[in-house]
C-alpha positions as CSV (number, residue, x, y, z in Angstrom):
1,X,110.6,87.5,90.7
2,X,114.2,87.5,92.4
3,X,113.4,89.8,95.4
4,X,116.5,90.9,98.2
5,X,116.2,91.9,101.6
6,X,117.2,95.4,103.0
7,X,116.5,98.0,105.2
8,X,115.5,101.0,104.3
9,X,113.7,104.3,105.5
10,X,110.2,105.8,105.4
11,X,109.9,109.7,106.1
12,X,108.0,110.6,109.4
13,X,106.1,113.5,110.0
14,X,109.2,114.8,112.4
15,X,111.7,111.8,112.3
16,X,112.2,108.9,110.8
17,X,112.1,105.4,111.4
18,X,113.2,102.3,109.8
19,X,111.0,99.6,107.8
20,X,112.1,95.9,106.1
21,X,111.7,96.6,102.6
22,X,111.9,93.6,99.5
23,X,113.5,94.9,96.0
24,X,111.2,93.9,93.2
25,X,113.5,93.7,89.7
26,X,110.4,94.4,87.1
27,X,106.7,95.2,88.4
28,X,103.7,94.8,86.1
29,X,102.0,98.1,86.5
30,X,98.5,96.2,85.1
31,X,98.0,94.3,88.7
32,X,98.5,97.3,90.8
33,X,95.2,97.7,92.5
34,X,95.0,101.8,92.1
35,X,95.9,104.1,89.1
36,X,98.4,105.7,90.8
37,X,100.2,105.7,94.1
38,X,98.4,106.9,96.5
39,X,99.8,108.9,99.8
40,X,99.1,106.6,102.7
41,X,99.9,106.7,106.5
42,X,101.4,103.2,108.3
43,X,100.7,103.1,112.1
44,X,103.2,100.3,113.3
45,X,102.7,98.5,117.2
46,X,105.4,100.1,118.6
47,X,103.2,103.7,118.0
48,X,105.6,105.1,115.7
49,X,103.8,106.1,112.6
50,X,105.1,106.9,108.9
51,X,104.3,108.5,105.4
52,X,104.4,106.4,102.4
53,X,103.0,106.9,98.7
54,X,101.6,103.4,98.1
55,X,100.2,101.0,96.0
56,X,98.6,97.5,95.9
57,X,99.6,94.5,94.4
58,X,97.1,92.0,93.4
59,X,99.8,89.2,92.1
60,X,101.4,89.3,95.9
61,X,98.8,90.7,97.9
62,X,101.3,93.4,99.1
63,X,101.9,97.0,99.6
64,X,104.3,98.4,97.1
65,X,106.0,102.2,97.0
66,X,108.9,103.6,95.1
67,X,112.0,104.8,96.4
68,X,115.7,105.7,94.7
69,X,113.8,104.9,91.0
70,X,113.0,101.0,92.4
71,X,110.1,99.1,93.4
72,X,110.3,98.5,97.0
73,X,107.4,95.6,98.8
74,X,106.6,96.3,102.4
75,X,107.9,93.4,104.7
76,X,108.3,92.6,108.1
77,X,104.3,92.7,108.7
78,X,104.6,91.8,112.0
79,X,105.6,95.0,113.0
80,X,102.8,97.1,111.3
81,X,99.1,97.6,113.3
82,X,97.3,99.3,110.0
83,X,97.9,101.2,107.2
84,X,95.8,103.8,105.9
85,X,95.3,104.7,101.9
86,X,93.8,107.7,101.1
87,X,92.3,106.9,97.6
88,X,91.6,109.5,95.2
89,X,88.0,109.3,93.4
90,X,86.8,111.6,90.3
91,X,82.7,112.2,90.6
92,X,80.8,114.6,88.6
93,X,79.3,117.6,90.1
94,X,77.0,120.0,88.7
95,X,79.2,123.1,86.9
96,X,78.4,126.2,89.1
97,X,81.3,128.0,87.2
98,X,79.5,129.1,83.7
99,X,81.3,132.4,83.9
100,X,84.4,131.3,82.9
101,X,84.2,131.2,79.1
102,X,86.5,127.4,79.4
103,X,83.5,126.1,81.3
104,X,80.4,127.5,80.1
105,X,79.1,124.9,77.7
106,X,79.5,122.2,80.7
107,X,76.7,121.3,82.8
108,X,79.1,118.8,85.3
109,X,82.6,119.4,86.0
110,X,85.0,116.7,87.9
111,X,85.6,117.0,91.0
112,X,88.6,115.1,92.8
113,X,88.3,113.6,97.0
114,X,89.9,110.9,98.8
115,X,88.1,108.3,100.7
116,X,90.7,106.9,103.8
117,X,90.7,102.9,102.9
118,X,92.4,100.6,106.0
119,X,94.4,98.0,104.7
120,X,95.8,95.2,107.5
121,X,97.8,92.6,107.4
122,X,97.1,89.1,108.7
123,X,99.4,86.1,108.3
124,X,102.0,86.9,105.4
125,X,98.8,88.8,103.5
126,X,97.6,92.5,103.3
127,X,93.7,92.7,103.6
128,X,91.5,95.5,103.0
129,X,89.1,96.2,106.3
130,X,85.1,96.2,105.5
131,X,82.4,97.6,107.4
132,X,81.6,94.6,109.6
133,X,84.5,93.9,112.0
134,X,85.5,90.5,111.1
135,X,85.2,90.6,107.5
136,X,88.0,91.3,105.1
137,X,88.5,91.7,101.4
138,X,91.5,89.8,99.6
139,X,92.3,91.6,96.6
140,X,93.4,89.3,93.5
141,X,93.3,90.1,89.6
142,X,92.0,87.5,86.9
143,X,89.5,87.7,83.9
144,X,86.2,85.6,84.7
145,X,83.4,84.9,81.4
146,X,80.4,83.7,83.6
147,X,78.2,84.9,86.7
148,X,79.4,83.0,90.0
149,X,77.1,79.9,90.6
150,X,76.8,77.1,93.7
151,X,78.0,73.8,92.6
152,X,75.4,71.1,93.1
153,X,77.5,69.6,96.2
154,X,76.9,73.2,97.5
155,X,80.8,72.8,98.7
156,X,81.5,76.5,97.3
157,X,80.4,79.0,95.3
158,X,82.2,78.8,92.1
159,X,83.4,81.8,89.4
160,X,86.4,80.4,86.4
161,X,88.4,83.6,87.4
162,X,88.0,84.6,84.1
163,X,85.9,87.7,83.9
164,X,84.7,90.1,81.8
165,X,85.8,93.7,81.7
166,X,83.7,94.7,84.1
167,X,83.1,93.2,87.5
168,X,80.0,93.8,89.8
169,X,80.8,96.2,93.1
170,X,84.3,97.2,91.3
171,X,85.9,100.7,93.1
172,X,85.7,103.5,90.6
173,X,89.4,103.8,91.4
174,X,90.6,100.5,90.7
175,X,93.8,100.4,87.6
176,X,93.1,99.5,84.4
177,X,89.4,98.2,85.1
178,X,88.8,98.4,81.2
179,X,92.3,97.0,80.1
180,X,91.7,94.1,77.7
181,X,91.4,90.7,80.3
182,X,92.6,92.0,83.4
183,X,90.3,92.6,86.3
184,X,90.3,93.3,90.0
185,X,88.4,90.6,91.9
186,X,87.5,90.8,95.4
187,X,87.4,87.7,97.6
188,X,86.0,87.7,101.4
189,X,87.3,86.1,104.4
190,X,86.2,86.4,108.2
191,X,89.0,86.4,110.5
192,X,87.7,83.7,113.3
193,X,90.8,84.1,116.0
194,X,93.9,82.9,114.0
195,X,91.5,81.4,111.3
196,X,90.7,82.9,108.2
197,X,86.8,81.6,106.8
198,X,86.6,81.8,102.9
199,X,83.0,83.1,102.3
200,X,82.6,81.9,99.2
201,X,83.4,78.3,100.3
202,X,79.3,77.4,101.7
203,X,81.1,74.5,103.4
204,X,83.4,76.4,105.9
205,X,81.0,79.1,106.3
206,X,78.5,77.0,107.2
207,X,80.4,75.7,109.9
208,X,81.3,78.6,111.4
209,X,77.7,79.2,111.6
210,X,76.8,76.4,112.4
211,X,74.1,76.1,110.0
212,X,73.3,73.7,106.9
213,X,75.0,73.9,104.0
214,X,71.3,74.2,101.9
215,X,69.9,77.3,104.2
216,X,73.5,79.3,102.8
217,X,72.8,78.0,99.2
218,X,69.0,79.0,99.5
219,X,69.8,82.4,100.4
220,X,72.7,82.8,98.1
221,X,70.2,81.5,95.2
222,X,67.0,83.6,96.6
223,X,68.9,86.7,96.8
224,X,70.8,86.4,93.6
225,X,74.1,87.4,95.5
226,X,77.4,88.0,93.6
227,X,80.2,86.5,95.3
228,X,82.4,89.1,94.6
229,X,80.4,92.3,95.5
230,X,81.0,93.9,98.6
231,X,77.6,95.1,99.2
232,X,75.7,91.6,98.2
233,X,78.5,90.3,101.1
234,X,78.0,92.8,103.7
235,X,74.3,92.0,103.8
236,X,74.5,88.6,103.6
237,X,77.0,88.6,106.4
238,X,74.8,91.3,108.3
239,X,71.9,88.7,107.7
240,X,74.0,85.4,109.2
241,X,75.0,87.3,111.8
242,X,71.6,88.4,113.4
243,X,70.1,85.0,114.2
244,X,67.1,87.2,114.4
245,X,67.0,88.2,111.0
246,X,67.0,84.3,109.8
């Protein structure tokens, strides 16, 4: 993908300011992370803050938007603190509105909200912030045919990255979640200073630990964790992290 370097601007909420931008010639809409683009608000270091409609890419692990009918990737990371994504989720609610003859014969009705979602970026990549301080989500695409298992070495947890249509802890916003092959799959990493610790690699995580390899595989094993859900994570993090709790 042939991508050139420019400047370009991002609309404030009373001025403007100016943001490195990449071109992308063709975009395959399948890897975008959400269905749409979604309005967002990037706080750079320098305070300055801007509006953006954006988008995730899974293939680059980037922030995309549109502007003058193109493509445009955010760049120059260095200068951005946090961006914010407020992502739009459809629930069912009960219909309290029976007197309108349109609605009557419904008992739920869909109802639209937007959940604020902090993306950061760290080294060259954009990372999604979770609910424990040092732990980040990586967002890639790929299709996976069997559950995640530890090898016998217990030097990671393996998955094929090929998936089914369906994958375990998947955001009811995600794009295309039931298009053919292609699937949204979350991967973990603690940020440890400058380092970043791949959770799903037993071998590195139990170093930063500082525990044996076998007491991660037991309680990956006993607790039937999926490597790839965000709740199975957050506890099992939660749990390594309370020495207390061992």
């Amino acid at each position: 993908m042939k991508k050139y370097f420019l400047i370009a601007c991002l609309l404030l909420f009373t001025a403007t300011t100016c943001m490195a931008q990449s071109v992308y010639e063709n975009v395959n809409l399948k890897l975008m992370l959400f269905n749409q683009f979604m309005p967002s608000t990037v706080f750079m270091k320098n305070g300055k803050v801007a509006l953006a409609d954006l988008n995730f890419n899974t293939d680059k692990h980037q922030l995309i938007f549109i502007e003058d009918k193109q493509y445009k990737e955010l760049s120059g990371l260095e200068t951005i603190d946090s961006i914010v994504i407020d992502v739009k989720q459809t629930i069912k609610v009960p219909n309290r509105n029976k007197q309108y003859k349109e609605l009557a014969s419904l008992n739920t009705v869909d109802s639209i909200y937007s959940v604020p979602v902090t993306f950061v970026p760290i080294k060259d990549k954009i990372y999604q912030r979770t609910g424990v301080s040092n732990l980040y989500i990586l967002y890639s695409y790929g299709v996976r045919t069997a559950e995640s298992t530890t090898d016998h070495s217990g030097s990671r947890v393996e998955d094929s990255r090929v998936v089914s249509n369906t994958v375990t802890g998947a955001y009811s916003f995600m794009n295309y979640k039931n298009m053919g092959t292609i699937n949204t799959i979350k991967d973990f990493y603690i940020l440890d200073k400058s380092d970043l610790i791949e959770v799903r690699q037993v071998k590195q995580l139990a170093k930063y630990y500082k525990l044996d390899k076998e007491a991660i595989n037991n309680y990956i094993r006993d607790n039937h964790v999926e490597i790839h859900d965000e709740q199975d994570v957050l506890k099992m993090i939660y749990f390594f992290n309370n020495p207390k709790s061992r």
